[in-house]
C-alpha positions as semicolon CSV with decimal commas, in nm:
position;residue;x (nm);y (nm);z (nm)
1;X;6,549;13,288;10,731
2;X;6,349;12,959;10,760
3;X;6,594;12,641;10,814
4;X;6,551;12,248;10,797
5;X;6,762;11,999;10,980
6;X;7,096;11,923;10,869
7;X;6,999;11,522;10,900
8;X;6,690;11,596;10,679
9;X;6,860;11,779;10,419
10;X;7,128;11,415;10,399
11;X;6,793;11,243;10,350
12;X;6,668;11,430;10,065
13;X;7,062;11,438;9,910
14;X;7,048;11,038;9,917
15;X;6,710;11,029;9,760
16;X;6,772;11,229;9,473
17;X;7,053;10,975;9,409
18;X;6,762;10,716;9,365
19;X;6,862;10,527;9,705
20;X;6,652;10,294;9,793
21;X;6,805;10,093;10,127
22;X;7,025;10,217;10,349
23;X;7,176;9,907;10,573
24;X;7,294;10,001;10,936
25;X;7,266;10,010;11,279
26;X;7,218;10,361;11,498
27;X;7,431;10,513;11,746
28;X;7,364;10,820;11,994
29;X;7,587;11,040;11,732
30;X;7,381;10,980;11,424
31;X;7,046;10,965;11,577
32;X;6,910;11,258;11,405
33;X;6,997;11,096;11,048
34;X;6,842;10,753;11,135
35;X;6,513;10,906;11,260
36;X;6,499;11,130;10,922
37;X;6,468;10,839;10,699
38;X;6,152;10,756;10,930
39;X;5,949;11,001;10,741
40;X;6,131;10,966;10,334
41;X;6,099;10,722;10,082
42;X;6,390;10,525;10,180
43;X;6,383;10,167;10,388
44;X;6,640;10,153;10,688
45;X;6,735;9,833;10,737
46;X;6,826;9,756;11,038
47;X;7,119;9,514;11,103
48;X;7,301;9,299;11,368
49;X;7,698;9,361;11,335
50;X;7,797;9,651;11,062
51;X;8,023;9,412;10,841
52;X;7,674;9,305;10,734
53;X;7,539;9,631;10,692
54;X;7,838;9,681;10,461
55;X;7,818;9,369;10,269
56;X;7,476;9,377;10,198
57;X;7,561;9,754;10,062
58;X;7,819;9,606;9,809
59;X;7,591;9,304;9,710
60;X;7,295;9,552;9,620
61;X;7,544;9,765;9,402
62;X;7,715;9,461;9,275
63;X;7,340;9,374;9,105
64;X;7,172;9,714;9,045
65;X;7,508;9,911;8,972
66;X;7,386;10,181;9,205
67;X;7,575;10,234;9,492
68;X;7,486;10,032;9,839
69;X;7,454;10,249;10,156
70;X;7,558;10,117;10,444
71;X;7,546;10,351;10,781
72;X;7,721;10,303;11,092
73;X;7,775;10,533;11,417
74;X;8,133;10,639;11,480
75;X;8,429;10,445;11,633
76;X;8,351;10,069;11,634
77;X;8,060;10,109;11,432
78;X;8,222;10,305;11,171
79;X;8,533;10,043;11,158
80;X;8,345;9,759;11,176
81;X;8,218;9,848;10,809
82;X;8,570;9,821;10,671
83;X;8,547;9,493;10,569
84;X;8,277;9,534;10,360
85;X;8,430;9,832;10,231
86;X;8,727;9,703;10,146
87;X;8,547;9,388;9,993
88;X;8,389;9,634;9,748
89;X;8,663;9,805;9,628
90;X;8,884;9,508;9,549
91;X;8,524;9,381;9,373
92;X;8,506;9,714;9,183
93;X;8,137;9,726;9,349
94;X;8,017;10,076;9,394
95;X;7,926;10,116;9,763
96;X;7,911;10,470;10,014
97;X;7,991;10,417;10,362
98;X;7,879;10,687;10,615
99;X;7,919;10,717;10,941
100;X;7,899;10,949;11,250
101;X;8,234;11,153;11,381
102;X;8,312;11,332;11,712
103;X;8,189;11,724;11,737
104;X;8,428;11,937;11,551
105;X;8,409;12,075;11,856
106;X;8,679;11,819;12,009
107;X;8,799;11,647;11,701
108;X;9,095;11,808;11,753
109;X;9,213;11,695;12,058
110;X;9,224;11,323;12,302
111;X;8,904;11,262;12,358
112;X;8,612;10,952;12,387
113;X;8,589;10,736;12,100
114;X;8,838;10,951;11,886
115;X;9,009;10,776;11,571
116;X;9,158;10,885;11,289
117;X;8,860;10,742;11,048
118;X;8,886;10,930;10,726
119;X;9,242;10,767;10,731
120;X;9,160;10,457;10,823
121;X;8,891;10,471;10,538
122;X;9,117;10,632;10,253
123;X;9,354;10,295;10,173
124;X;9,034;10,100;10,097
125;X;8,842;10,355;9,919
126;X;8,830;10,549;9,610
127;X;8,750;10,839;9,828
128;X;8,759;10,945;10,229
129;X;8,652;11,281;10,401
130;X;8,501;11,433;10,632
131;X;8,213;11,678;10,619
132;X;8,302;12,045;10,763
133;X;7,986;12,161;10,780
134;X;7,632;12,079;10,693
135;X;7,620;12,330;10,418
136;X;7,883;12,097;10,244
137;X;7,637;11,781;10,247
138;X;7,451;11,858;9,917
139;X;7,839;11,878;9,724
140;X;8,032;11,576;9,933
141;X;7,716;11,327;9,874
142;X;7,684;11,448;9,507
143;X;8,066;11,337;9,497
144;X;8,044;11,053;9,663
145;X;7,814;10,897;9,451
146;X;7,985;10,992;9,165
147;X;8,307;10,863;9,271
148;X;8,189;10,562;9,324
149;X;7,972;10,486;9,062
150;X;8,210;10,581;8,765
151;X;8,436;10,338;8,614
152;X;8,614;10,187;8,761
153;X;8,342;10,204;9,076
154;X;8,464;10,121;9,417
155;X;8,377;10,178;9,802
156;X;8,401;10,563;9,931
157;X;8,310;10,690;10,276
158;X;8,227;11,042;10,419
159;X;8,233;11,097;10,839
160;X;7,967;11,350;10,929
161;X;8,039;11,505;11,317
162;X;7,757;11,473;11,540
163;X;7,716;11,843;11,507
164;X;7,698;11,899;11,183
165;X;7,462;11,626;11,182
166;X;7,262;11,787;11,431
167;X;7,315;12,148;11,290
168;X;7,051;12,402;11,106
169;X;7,075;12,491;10,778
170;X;6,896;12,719;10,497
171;X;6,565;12,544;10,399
172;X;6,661;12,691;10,035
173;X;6,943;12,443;10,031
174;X;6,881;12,138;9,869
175;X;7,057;11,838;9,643
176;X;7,236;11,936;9,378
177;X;7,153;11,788;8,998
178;X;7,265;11,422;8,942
179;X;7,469;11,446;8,605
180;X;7,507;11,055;8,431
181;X;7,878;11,010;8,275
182;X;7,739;10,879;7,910
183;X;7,979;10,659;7,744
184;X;8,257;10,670;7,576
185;X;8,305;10,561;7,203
186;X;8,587;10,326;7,176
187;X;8,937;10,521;6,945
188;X;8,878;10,408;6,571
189;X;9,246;10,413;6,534
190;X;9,275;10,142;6,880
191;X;9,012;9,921;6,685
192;X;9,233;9,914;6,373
193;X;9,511;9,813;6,549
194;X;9,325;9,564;6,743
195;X;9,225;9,462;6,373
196;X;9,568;9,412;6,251
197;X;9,642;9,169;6,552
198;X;9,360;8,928;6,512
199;X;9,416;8,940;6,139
200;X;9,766;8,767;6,182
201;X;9,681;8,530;6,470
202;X;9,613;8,189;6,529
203;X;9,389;8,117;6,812
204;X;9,286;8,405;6,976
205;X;9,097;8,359;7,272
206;X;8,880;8,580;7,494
207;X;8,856;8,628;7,871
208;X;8,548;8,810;8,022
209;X;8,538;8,940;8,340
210;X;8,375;9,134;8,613
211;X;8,358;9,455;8,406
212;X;8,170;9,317;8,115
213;X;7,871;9,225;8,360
214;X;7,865;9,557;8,517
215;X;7,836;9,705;8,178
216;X;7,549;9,498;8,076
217;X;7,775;9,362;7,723
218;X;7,645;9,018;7,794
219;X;7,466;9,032;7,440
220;X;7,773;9,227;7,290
221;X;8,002;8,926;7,413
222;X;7,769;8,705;7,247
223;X;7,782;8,855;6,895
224;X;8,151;8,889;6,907
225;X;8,209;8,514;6,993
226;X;7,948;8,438;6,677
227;X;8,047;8,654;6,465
228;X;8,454;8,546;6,456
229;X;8,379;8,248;6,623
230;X;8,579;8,300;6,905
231;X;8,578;8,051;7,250
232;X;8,529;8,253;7,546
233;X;8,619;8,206;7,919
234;X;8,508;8,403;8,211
235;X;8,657;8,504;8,543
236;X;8,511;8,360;8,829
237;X;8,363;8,691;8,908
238;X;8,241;8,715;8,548
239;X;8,051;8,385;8,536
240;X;7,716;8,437;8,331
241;X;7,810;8,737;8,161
242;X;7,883;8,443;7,866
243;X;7,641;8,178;7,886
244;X;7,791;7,837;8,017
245;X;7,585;7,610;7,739
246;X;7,686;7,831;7,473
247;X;7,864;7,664;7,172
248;X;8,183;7,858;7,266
249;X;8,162;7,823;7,624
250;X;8,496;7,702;7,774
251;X;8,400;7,777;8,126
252;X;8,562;7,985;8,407
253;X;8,940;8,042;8,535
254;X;9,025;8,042;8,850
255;X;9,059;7,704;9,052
256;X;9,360;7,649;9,235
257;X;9,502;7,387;8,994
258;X;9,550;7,384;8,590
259;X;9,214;7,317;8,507
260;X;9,036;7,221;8,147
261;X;8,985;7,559;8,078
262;X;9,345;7,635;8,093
263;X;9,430;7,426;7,824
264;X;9,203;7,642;7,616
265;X;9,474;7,927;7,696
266;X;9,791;7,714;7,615
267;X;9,679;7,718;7,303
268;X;9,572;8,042;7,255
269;X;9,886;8,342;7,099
270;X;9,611;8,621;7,115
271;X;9,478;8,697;7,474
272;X;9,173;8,950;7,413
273;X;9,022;9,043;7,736
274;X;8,715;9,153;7,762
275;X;8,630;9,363;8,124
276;X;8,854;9,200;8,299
277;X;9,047;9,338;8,601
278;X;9,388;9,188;8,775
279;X;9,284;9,153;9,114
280;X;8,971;8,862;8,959
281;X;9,269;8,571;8,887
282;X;9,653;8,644;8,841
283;X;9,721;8,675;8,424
284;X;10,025;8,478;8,497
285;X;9,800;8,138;8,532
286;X;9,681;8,220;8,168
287;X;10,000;8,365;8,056
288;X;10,280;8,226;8,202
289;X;10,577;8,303;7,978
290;X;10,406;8,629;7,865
291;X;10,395;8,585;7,548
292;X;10,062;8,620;7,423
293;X;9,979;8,915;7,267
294;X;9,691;9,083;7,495
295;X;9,396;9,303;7,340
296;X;9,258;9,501;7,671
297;X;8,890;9,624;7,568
298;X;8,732;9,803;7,863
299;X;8,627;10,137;8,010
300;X;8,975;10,233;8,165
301;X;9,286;10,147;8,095
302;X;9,481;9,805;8,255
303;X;9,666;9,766;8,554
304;X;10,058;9,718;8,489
305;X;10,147;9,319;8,516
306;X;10,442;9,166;8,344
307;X;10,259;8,885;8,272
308;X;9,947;9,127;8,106
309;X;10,182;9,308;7,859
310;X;9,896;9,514;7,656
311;X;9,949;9,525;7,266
312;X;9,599;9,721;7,221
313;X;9,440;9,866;7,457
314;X;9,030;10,000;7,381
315;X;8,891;10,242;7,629
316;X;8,560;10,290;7,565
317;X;8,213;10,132;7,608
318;X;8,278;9,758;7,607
319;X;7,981;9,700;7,408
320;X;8,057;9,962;7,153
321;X;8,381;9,848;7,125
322;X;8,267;9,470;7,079
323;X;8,059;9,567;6,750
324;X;8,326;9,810;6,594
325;X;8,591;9,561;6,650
326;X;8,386;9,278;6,488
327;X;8,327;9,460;6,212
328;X;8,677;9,592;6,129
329;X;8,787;9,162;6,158
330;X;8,694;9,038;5,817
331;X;8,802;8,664;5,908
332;X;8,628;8,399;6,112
333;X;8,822;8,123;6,340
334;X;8,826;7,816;6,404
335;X;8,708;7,679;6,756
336;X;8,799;7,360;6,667
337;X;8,618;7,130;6,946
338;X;8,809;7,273;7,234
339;X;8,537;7,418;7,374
340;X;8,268;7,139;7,351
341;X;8,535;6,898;7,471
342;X;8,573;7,128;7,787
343;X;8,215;7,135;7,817
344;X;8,179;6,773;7,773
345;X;8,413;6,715;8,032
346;X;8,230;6,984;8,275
347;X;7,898;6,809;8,183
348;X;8,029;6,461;8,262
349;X;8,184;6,579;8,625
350;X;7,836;6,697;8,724
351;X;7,618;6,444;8,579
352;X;7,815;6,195;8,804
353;X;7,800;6,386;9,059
354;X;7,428;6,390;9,056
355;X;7,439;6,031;9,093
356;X;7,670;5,997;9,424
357;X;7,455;5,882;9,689
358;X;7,727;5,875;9,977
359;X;7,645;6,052;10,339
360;X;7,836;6,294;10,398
361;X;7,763;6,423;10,059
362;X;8,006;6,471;9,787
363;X;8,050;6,843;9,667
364;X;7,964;6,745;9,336
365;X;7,669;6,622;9,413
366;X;7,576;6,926;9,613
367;X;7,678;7,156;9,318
368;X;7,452;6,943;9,057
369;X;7,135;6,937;9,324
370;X;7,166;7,318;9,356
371;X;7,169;7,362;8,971
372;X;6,877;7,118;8,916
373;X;6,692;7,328;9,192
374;X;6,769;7,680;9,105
375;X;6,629;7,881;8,782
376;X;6,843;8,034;8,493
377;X;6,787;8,357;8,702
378;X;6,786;8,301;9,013
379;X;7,079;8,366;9,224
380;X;7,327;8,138;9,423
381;X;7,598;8,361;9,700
382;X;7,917;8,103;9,694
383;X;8,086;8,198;10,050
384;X;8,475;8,156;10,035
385;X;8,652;7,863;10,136
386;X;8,565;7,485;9,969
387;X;8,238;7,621;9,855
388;X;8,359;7,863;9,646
389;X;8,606;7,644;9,475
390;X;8,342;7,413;9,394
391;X;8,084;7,612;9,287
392;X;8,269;7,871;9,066
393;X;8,435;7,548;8,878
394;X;8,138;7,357;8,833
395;X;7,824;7,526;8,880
396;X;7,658;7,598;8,499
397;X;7,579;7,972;8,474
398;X;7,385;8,153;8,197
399;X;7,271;8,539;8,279
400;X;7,503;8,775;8,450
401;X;7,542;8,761;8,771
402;X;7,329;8,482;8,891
403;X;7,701;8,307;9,094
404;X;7,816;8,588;9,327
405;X;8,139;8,529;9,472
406;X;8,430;8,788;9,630
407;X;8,725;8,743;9,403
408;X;8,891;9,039;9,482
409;X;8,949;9,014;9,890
410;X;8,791;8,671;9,877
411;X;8,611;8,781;10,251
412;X;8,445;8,464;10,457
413;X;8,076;8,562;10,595
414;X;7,931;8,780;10,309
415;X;7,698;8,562;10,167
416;X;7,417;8,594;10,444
417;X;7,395;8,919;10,464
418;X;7,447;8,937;10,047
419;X;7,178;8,718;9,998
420;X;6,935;8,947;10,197
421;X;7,076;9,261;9,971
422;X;6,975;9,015;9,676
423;X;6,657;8,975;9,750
424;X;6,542;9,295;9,812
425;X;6,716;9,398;9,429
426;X;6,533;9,104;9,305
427;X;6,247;9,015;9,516
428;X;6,127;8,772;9,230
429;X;6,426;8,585;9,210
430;X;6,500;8,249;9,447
431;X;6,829;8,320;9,642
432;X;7,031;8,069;9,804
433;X;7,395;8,127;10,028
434;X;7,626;7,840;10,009
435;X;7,839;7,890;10,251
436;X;8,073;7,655;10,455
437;X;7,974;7,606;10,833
438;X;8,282;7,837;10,896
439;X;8,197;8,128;10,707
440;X;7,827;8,110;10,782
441;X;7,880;8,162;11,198
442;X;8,057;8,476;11,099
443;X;7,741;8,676;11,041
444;X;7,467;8,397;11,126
445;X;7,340;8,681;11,372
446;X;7,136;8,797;10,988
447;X;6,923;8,569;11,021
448;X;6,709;8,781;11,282
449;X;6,731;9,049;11,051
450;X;6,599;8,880;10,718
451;X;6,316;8,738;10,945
452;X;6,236;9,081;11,083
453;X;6,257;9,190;10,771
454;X;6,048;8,965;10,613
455;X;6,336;8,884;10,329
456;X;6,281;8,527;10,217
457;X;6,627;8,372;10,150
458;X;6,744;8,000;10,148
459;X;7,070;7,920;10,306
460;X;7,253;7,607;10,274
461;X;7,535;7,538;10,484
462;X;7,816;7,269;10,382
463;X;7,901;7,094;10,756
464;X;8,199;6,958;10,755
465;X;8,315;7,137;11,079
466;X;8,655;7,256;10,935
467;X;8,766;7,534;10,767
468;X;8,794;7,287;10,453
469;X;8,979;7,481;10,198
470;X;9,248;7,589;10,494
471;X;9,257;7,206;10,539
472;X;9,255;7,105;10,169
473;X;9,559;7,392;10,127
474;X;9,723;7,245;10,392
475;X;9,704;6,844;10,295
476;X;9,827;6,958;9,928
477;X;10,141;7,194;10,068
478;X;10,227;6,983;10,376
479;X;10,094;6,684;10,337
480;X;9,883;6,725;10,671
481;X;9,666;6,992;10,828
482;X;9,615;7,119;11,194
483;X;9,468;7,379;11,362
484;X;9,143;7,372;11,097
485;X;8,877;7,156;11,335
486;X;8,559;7,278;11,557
487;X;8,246;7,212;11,660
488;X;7,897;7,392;11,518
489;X;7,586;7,445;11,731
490;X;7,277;7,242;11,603
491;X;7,180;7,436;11,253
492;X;6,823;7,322;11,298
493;X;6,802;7,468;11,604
494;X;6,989;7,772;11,573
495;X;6,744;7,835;11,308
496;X;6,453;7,786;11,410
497;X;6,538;8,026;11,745
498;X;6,566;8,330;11,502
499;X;6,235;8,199;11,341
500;X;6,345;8,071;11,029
501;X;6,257;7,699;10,941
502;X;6,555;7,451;10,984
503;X;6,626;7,162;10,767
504;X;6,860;6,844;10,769
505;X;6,954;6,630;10,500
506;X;6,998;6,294;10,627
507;X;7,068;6,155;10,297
508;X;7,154;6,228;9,943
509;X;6,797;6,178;9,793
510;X;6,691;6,412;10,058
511;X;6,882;6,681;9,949
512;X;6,730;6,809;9,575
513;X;6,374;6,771;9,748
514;X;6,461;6,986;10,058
515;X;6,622;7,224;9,874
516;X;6,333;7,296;9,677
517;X;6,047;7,302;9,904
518;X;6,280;7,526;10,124
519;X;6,344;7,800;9,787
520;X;5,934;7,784;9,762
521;X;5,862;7,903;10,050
522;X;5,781;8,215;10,151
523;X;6,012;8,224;10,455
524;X;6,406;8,216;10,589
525;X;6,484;7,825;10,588
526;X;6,854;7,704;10,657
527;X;6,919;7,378;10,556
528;X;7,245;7,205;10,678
529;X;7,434;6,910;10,457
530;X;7,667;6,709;10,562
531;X;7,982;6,739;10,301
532;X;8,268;6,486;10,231
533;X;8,557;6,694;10,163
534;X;8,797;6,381;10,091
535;X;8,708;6,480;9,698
536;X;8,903;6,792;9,734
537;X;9,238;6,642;9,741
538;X;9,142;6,340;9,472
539;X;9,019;6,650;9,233
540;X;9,326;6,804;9,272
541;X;9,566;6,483;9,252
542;X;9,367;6,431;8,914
543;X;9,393;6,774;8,754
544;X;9,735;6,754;8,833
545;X;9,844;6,443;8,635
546;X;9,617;6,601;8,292
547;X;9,879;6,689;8,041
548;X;9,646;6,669;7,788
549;X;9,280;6,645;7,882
550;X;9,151;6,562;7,495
C-alpha cells in the first residue's frame, strides 16, 4: 500500500478549504506540518509572539469571512494563541487554531511540556479536540471549518500529537467534500408578526450590528431604511455596514457616556435590530426600562437579556428577511430631523476639530486628519483604550468594515498584527493601526514581520505615555488616577531598526501631510503624534449635562 505523510495530507485538507495564509511560528513538534506548506499553495507567515499569529487569523476572517489559521507548537506556543482566540469568539470572527500536542505515546502521564490544552481551548471556542490519529485529519479539519464558519462563527482549535503529525497514512486518503450551508428563508408567519408591530408603532428605530456586515446586507439595510424611512444606528462593531452620510444615518452606540445617538433611542417604542449580538454594547444603554418592543432579525436566534425582551424574532437570511419584511409594512415613517440633527452635530465636532492647531494634538483633530487622509475603502484598525473611544464615535464610515475594532473582549495590541492580516485580504486597500502608545508595545515586535514580509501598512501611534482611557476612567470615577504613567522608547527609532520608515509630527499642520505621504508609500512607516488627552474628560463633562441635544 503506497502512503503520504500525515503533515502532507493536513496540507492538502486546509487547501481544499480555500486557505490561503496560515500565521505562526514552528516548534520541534510540528516541524513536519510547517515544512509541508513549503511545497503547497499556501503562504506561511511567519510571526514574532503567537497572540499575533492569532490576531492576524481573526482579522483575515473578520474581512473575507473565511476562517484565519493561525499555527502554534504545543505548550506556550499553543497558549499563547488564546488571546486571539478568545478575541474571535467574543467578535463572532471565524478563526481555527492548531497546534502541536505531546506523543499519544505519553499524553497520558507527567511528562515535559504536558497541559491540558483541548481544555484550556474549549471555554473560548465553539469547538476543542484533539486528533487520535492521522486517519481522523480529513473529518476533524472538515469540522472545524465548518464549525467555525457557520452562524454564529467563532474561534475552534484542534491539537495534533507530534506523532500523528509525523505518522504514515494511505495515499488514497484525501479531504473530504466542502459542503456550503445555503441560507435560510426567513418564517412568513415571523414577518407577519413583525408586520403587525411596526404597523401600530410610533418611532421605530433600527440597530445594525456586527452580523449584518458579515452577511454582506449592507444594500438590504439600505432599502429597508428607504423604503419605511427608518433612522438607523450601528454598533461600534457594525460601523459601515449603514453608510455614515446617509440621510438616515444617526451614527454608532457605544461611547461610555449618553451620547447624541442615544437620544435617537429615547425616542424610539420599537427597537428592530438588525445583526446585532449582546456582547457588541449592553441593550440596557438603549433600553433601559425595557420597554421597547424588540424585532430580532438575524441568522440565529438572540441571547436572553432582560433588557432585550424579543417580541419577534426572524431567523433567516438577514437580507431576505429585510425585503420580505419591507414589503409586508405598507406604511412609511417619519424621521423627523433626528437624524440630520445628530449628523449635524457629528459634522460640527469634527470640522472643529480639523481646525485645532494645539501640540500635543487634540483627538479630534487626529480623528478628522485620518478621515481626510484615508479613502471610502480603505481601512483604519482602532486599538482599545482612548483611541477606540474616539474613533468609533467620531470617525465617518461608509462600506462595511472599513473601522475594525474588538467589541467583544475589547483586547489591547491587535491592531498591528490586524493590520498586516488586512493587507494581505486587501492588498489594494491603504491600512492604517491607531493604536495608543500602550497597546502598540504589546506586539510592536510585527513590525519585523510586515517588513519581512513585504506587507505595506501605516501605523500611527497616539503618545501620550499613559494608558489614557485607564486614566480618563479613573479621573471620571475617582476624581484622580494613579498607577497609569510610563515611558516609550523613541518611535522613530524603534522603527526604523526593524526597517520601516519613522515619522514625527512636530505640529498639527504636519500631521494630514505625513500621514499621507506615509499611506503612499510602498513600505512599513510608523508615525508617532503627540495626543492631548485633557479633551477626554471635557467630552465627557459635556455629554453629561445634554438633556436635550436639539
Amino acid at each position: 500500500m503506497s502512503t503520504q505523510d500525515a503533515a502532507r495530507l493536513l496540507v492538502r485538507t486546509l487547501e481544499a478549504e480555500g486557505v490561503e495564509y496560515v500565521f505562526g511560528i514552528p516548534g520541534e513538534e510540528n516541524i513536519h506540518f510547517v515544512h509541508a506548506l513549503k511545497d503547497s499553495s499556501i503562504r506561511y507567515v511567519l510571526v514574532r509572539h503567537e497572540q499575533a499569529a492569532a490576531f492576524m487569523a481573526e482579522i483575515y476572517g473578520r474581512l473575507t469571512g473565511r476562517a484565519g489559521v493561525a499555527s502554534a507548537t504545543l505548550g506556550p506556543g499553543a497558549i499563547n494563541l488564546q488571546l486571539g482566540v478568545a478575541d474571535a469568539t467574543t467578535n463572532s470572527t471565524p478563526v481555527v487554531a492548531i497546534s502541536a500536542q505531546v506523543g499519544l505515546d505519553r499524553i497520558y502521564k507527567e511528562s515535559h511540556q504536558i497541559v491540558d490544552l483541548v481544555s484550556l481551548f474549549r471555554p473560548i471556542t465553539k469547538w476543542s479536540e484533539l486528533a487520535p490519529r492521522a486517519e481522523a485529519l480529513p473529518e476533524m479539519v472538515r469540522k472545524a471549518f465548518k464549525t467555525a464558519q457557520t452562524e454564529r462563527p467563532g474561534a475552534v482549535y484542534l491539537a495534533i500529537p507530534e506523532d500523528v503529525e509525523s505518522a504514515k497514512v494511505s495515499s488514497e486518503l484525501g479531504p473530504l467534500p466542502v459542503n456550503v450551508v445555503r441560507a435560510q428563508e426567513p418564517s412568513p408567519a415571523q414577518i407577519a408578526r413583525a408586520a403587525d408591530v411596526l404597523a401600530t408603532a410610533r418611532r421605530p428605530i433600527v440597530l445594525a450590528g456586527h452580523g449584518a456586515t458579515r452577511a454582506g446586507a449592507s444594500a438590504a439595510l439600505r432599502y429597508f431604511s428607504e423604503h419605511l424611512g427608518l433612522p438607523v444606528a450601528t454598533t461600534f462593531n457594525g460601523k459601515g455596514v449603514f453608510p455614515d452620510d446617509h440621510r438616515n444615518a444617526l451614527g454608532a452606540v457605544g461611547f461610555m457616556r449618553h451620547d447624541y445617538v442615544n437620544f435617537g433611542f429615547d425616542e424610539a417604542d420599537v427597537l428592530i435590530a438588525v445583526g446585532y449580538e449582546l456582547q457588541e454594547f449592553d441593550p440596557v444603554k438603549v433600553n433601559p426600562t425595557a420597554d421597547k418592543k424588540i424585532i430580532h432579525i438575524h441568522q440565529f436566534p438572540a441571547e436572553v437579556d432582560d433588557h432585550y425582551p424579543v417580541e419577534v424574532g426572524i431567523q433567516g437570511d438577514i437580507s431576505s428577511s429585510l425585503h420580505t419584511l419591507a414589503g409586508s409594512v405598507h406604511r412609511r415613517f417619519d424621521v423627523n430631523g433626528t437624524g440630520e440633527r445628530i449628523r449635524q452635530m457629528l459634522r460640527e465636532e469634527l470640522a472643529e476639530g480639523a481646525t485645532e492647531d494645539g501640540h500635543p494634538l487634540s483627538p479630534r483633530r487626529i480623528v478628522a486628519d485620518i478621515r481626510a487622509a484615508m479613502g471610502r475603502g480603505d481601512i483604519v484598525l482602532a486599538d482599545t483604550g482612548a483611541v477606540k473611544m474616539w474613533m468609533a464615535r467620531m470617525y465617518p464610515t461608509y462600506e462595511p468594515n472599513t473601522l475594525l475594532v474588538s467589541n467583544g473582549l475589547s483586547s489591547m495590541g491587535f491592531s498591528v498584527p490586524g493590520a498586516i492580516a488586512a493587507k494581505l485580504a486587501h492588498p489594494n486597500r491603504k491600512v492604517l493601526a491607531a493604536t495608543g502608545d500602550g497597546a502598540f508595545l504589546m506586539n510592536s515586535q510585527e513590525l519585523e514581520t510586515a517588513v519581512r514580509e513585504n506587507i505595506p501598512i501605516t501605523v500611527l501611534i497616539w503618545d501620550d505615555s499613559a494608558y489614557g482611557l485607564i486614566e480618563w476612567k479613573m479621573d471620571l470615577d475617582l476624581g484622580e488616577s494613579s498607577h497609569i504613567r510610563f515611558g516609550n522608547p523613541d518611535f522613530v527609532k524603534y522603527a526604523e531598526s526593524f526597517g520601516a520608515r519613522g515619522y514625527r509630527v512636530g505640529s498639527a499642520g504636519e500631521l494630514l501631510p505625513t500621514l499621507r505621504k506615509a499611506l503612499a508609500d510602498d513600505a512599513v512607516s510608523v508615525v508617532t503624534v503627540p495626543v492631548d488627552y485633557s479633551h477626554n474628560l471635557q467630552l465627557t463633562d459635556k455629554l453629561g449635562e445634554l438633556t436635550d441635544p436639539f
